[in-house]
C-alpha positions in Angstrom: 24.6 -10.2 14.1 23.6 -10.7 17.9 21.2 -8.3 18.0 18.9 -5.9 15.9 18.4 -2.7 15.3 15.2 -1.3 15.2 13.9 2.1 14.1 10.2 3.3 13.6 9.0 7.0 12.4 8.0 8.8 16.4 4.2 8.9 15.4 2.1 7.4 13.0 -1.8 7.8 12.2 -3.3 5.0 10.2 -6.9 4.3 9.0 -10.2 5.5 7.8 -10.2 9.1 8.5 -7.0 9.8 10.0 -6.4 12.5 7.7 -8.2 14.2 10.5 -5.4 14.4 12.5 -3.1 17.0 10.6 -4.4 20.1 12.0 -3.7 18.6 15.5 -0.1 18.1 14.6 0.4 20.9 12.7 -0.3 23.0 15.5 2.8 21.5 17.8 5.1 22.8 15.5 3.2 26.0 15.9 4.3 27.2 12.3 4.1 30.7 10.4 4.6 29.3 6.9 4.0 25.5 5.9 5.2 24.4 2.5 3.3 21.6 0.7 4.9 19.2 -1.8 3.1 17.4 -4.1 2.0 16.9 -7.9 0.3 18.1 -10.3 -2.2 15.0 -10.4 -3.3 15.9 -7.3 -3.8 19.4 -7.6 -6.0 18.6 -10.4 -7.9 15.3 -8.5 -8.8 18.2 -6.2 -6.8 16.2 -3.2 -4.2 18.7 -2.4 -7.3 21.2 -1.2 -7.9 18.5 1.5 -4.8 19.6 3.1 -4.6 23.3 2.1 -8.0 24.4 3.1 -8.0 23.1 7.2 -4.4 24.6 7.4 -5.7 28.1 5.9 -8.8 27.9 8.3 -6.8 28.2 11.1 -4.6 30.9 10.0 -1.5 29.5 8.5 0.2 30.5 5.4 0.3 28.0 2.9 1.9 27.4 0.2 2.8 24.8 -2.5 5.1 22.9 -4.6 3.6 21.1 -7.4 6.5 19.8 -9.6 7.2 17.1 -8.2 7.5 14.3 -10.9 7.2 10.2 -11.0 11.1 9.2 -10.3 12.5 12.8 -9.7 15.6 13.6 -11.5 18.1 15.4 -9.5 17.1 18.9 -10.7 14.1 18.9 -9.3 15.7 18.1 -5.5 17.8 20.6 -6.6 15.1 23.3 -7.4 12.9 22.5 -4.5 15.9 22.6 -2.1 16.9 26.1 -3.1 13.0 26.9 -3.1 12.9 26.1 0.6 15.9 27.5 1.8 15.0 31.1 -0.3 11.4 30.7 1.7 12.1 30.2 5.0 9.2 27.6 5.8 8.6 26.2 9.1 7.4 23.3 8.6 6.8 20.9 5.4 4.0 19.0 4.6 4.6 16.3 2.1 1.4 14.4 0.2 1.6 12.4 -2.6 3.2 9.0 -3.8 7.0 7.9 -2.9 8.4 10.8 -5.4 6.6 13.1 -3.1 7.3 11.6 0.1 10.8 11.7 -1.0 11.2 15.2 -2.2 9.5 16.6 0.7 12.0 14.9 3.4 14.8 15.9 1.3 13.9 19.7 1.3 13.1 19.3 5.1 16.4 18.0 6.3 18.5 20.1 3.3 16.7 23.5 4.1 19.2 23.8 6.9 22.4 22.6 5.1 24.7 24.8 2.5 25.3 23.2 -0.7 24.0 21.4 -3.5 21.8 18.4 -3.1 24.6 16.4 -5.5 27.5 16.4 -2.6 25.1 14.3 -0.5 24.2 11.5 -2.2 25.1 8.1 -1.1 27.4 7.2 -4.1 29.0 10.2 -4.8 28.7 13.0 -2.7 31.0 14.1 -0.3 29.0 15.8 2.4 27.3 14.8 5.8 24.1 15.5 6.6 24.5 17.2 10.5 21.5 18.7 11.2 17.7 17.4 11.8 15.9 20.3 9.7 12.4 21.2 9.7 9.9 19.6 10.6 7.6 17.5 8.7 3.9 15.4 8.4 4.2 12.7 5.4 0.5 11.6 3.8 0.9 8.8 1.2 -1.9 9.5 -1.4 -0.8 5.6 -2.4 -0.4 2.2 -1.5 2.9 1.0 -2.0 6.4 3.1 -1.2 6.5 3.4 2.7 8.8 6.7 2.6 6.4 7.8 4.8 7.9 5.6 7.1 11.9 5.5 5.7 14.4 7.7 6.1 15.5 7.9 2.5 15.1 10.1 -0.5 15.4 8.3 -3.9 16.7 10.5 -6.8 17.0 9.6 -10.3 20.2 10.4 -12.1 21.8 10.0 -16.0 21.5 6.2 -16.1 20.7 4.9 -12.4 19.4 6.2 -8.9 21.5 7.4 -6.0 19.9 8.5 -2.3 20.2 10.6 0.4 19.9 8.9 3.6 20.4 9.4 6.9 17.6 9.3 9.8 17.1 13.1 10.2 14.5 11.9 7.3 12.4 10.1 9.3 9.0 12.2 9.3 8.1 13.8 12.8 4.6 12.5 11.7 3.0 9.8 9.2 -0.6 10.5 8.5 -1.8 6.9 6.1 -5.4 7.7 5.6 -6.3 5.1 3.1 -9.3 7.1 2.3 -6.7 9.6 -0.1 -5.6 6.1 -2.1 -9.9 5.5 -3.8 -9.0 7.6 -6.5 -5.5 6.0 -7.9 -5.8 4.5 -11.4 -5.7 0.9 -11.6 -2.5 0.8 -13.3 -0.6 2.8 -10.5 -2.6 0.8 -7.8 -1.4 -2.3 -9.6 2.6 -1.0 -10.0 2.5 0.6 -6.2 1.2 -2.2 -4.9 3.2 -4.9 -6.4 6.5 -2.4 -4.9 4.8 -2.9 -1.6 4.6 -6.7 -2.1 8.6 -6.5 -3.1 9.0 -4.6 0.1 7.3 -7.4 2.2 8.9 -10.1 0.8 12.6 -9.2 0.5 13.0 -7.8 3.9 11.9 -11.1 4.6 14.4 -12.8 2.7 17.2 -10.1 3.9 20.0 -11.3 5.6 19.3 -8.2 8.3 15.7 -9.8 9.0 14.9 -10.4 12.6 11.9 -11.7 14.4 10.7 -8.2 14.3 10.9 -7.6 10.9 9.9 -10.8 10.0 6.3 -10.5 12.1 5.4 -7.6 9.8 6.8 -8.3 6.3 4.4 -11.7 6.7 1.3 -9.4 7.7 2.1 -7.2 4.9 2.2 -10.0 2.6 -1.0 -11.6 3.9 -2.7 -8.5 3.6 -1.3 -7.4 0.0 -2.1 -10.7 -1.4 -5.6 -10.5 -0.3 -6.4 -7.6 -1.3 -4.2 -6.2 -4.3 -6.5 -7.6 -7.1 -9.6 -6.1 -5.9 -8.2 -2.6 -5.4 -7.1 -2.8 -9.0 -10.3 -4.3 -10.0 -12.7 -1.8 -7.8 -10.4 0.9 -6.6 -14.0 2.0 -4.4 -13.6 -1.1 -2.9 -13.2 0.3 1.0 -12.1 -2.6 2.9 -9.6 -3.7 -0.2 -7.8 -0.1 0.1 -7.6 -0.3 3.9 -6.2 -3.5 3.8 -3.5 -2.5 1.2 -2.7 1.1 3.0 -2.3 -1.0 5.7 -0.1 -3.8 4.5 2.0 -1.1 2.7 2.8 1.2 6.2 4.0 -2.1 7.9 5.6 -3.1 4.5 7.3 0.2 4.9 8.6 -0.7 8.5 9.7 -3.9 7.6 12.1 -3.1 4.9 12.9 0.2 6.7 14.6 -2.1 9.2 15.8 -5.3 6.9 16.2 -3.6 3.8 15.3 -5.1 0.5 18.1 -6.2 -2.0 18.4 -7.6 -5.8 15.1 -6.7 -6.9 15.4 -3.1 -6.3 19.2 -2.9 -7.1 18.3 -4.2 -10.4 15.2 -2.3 -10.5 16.8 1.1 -9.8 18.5 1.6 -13.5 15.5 0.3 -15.2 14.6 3.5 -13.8 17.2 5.6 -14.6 17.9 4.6 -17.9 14.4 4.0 -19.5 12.5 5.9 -16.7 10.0 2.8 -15.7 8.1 4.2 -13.0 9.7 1.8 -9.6 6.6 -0.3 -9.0 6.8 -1.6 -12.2 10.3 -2.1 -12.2 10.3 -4.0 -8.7 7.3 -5.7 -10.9 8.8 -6.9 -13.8 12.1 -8.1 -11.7 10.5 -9.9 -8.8 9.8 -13.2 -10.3 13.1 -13.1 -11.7 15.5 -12.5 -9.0 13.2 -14.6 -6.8 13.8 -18.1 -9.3 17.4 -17.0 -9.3 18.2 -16.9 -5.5 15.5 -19.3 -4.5 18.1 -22.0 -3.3 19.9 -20.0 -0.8 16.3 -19.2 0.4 13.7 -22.1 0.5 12.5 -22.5 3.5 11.4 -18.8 3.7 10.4 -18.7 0.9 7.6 -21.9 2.1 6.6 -19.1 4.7 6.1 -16.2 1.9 4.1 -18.9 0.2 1.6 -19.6 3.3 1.6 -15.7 3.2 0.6 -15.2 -0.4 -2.5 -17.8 0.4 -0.9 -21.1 -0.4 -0.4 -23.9 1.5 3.8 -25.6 1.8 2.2 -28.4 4.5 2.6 -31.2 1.7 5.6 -30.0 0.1 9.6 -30.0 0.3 11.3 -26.8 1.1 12.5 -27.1 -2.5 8.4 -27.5 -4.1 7.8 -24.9 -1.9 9.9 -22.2 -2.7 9.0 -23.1 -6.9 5.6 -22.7 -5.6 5.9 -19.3 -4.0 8.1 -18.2 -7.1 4.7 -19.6 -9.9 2.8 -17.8 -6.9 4.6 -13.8 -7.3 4.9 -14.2 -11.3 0.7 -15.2 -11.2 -0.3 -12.2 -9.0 2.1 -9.4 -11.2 0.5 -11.2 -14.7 -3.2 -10.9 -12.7 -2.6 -7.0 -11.7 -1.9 -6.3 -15.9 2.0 -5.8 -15.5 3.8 -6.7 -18.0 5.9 -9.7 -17.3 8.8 -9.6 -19.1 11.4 -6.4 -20.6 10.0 -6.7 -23.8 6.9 -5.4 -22.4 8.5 -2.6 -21.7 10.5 -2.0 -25.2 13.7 -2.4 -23.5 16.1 -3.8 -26.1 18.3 -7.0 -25.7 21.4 -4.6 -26.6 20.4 -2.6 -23.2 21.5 -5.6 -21.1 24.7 -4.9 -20.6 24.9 -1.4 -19.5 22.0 -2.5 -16.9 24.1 -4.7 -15.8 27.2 -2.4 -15.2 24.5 -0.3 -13.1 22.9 -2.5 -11.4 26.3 -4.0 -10.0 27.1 -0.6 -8.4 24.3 -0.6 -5.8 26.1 -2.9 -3.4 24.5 -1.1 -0.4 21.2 -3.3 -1.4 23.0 -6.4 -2.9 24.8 -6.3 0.3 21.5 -7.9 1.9 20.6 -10.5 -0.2 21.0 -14.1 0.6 22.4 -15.4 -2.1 25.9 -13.0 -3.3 24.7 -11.4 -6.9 27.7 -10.9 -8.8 28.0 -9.1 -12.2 27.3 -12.8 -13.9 24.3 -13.3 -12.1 22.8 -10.0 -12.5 23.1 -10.1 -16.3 21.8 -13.5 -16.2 18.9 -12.3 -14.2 17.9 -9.3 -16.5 18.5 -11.8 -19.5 16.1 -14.2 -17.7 13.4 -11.1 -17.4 14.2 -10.3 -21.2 13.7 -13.4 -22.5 10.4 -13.9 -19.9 11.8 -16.9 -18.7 12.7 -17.8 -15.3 16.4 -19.2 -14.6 18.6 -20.9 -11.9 22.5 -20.5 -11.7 24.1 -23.8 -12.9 26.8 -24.0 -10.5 26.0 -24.5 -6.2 24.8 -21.8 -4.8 26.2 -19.8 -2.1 24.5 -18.9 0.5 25.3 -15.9 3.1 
């Protein structure tokens, strides 16, 4: 492609603090009733008062959505659809991780359009989104998804995940204070954080990346890779979380604009069918998919290296790119992820229907460097079965 196209969320506030900032932008939209998505989690965490309690003070009627659940099933887009439509909200307020994120631009955009949420997902429904919807102010209480920043609504479905996509998404406001992120288990720093890294480092390796996208997916790495093992080791460790809130925002833009490929299209029906939560299916895939493509890819994959800390100077494009592949497998073993399916009690019988799944999402495979077939994706998820990381025998193509 001659040229690049580049889209970024209208207005973003990130840093220490800059949770401030909602009032101020609630008040453009000059709203009666606000809806607020989020979870349970943080209802009880006491987080979802943070946002609640200035938007009260100053008059407006709040209220809230709390089912939102880790890899929403379709029902509960459905339910929160119809909830917003019957409500007549004027603006939405999302706050939470990516399922949250998700949900909330979802019932934003649909709250305007007839229909069920089913007829427009990206697989198999048969309905255009046409109109912008309300607006909306997205707050990621973690490190890791970017939908704060994307224009794409993940849903989880019988055996796989579908989307809803189209740039009427894109929040009117980000808010990434990575003050909300102190309190996040290790465990779901670790899995959010790793997705981040994923992010970074396949929109790198897309064949959509531009100079653009490549100047951010490096920061993201740089900054992810420094910092990922002490948020999971100290989550109060202040400049650790406002280095990973940081590196996943411009994670977030990166892929937004490259898009990431046969991690996350293989990762997407570990989801679906055995409902591992999407950082630690990116997680458990990356090293895999990385070993398997790594010839079409070597020399960026030297840069990812230099990103991740190491150092290609002395090596061939081909050391390199082993090194950087030893370098993702070391950091998702040092974060406590499991680093194989078996971790995961996903049975060797399981392989083949994963692999009939993961084959249908060709709108990610379509970026990757190296052309995954249906042999190459079951010899990937038998690689990450069997924990051991495997190259295609025969040359590899390159796109």
């Amino acid at each position: 492609m001659a040229f690049s196209k580049l889209v970024f969320t209208p207005l973003s506030f990130v840093g220490w603090g800059s949770l401030d900032q909602l009032v101020q932008e609630t008040e453009k939209y000059d709203p009666e009733k606000v809806l607020i998505v989020t979870d349970p989690v943080l209802m009880e965490f006491g987080l979802v008062n943070r946002v609640t309690d200035p938007l009260q003070k100053e008059g407006y009627e709040v209220s809230v959505f709390s089912e939102v659940v880790p890899e929403p099933p379709l029902k509960v887009g459905e339910k929160l659809v119809q909830y917003t439509r019957e409500n007549n909200f004027d603006l939405v307020v999302g706050l939470g991780g990516g399922s949250a994120l998700d949900l909330a631009k979802l019932a934003a955009v649909l709250a305007v359009h007839e229909g069920p949420v089913a007829d427009y997902l990206n697989l198999s429904g048969s309905k255009a989104i046409e109109k912008k919807g309300l607006p909306k102010i997205l707050i990621p209480t973690t490190s890791g998804t970017g939908s704060e920043v994307t224009n794409i609504s993940v849903l989880s479905l019988e055996s796989t995940k579908d989307v809803v996509t189209h740039d009427y998404l894109l929040a009117d406001a980000a808010i990434v204070d990575p003050e909300l992120t102190v309190t996040v288990p290790p465990k779901v720093t670790a899995a959010t954080g790793v997705d981040a890294l994923t992010h970074a480092v396949e929109a790198y390796l897309s064949v959509n990346a531009s100079p653009t996208t490549d100047g951010l997916a490096l920061q993201a790495i740089r900054l992810i890779s420094q910092s990922l093992r002490r948020a999971v080791d100290n989550g109060e460790d202040k400049q650790a979380r406002i280095d990973m809130s940081e590196g996943s925002y411009i994670a977030g833009l990166a892929f937004f604009n490259a898009g990431v490929a046969g991690v996350h299209a293989l990762a997407y029906p570990l989801g679906g069918q055995f409902h591992i939560p999407h950082g630690d299916s990116n997680a458990v895939l990356l090293p895999y998919v990385m070993g398997y493509i790594r010839r079409s890819c070597e020399k960026r994959m030297g840069d990812i290296l230099n990103a991740l800390g190491g150092n290609s100077t002395y090596l061939s494009d081909e050391e390199a790119s082993r090194k950087c592949v030893e370098e993702l497998a070391r950091l998702v073993d040092d974060v406590g992820i499991p680093g194989n399916l078996r971790g995961f009690n996903i049975p060797e019988s399981a392989l083949d229907r994963l692999t009939e799944d993961g084959a249908k999402q060709k709108r990610l495979l379509a970026r990757s460097p190296m052309p995954l077939e249906k042999e190459d994706i079951h010899a990937i998820y038998s690689a990450a079965f069997e924990g051991i990381i495997k190259e295609p025998e025969a040359e590899v193509e390159v796109r």
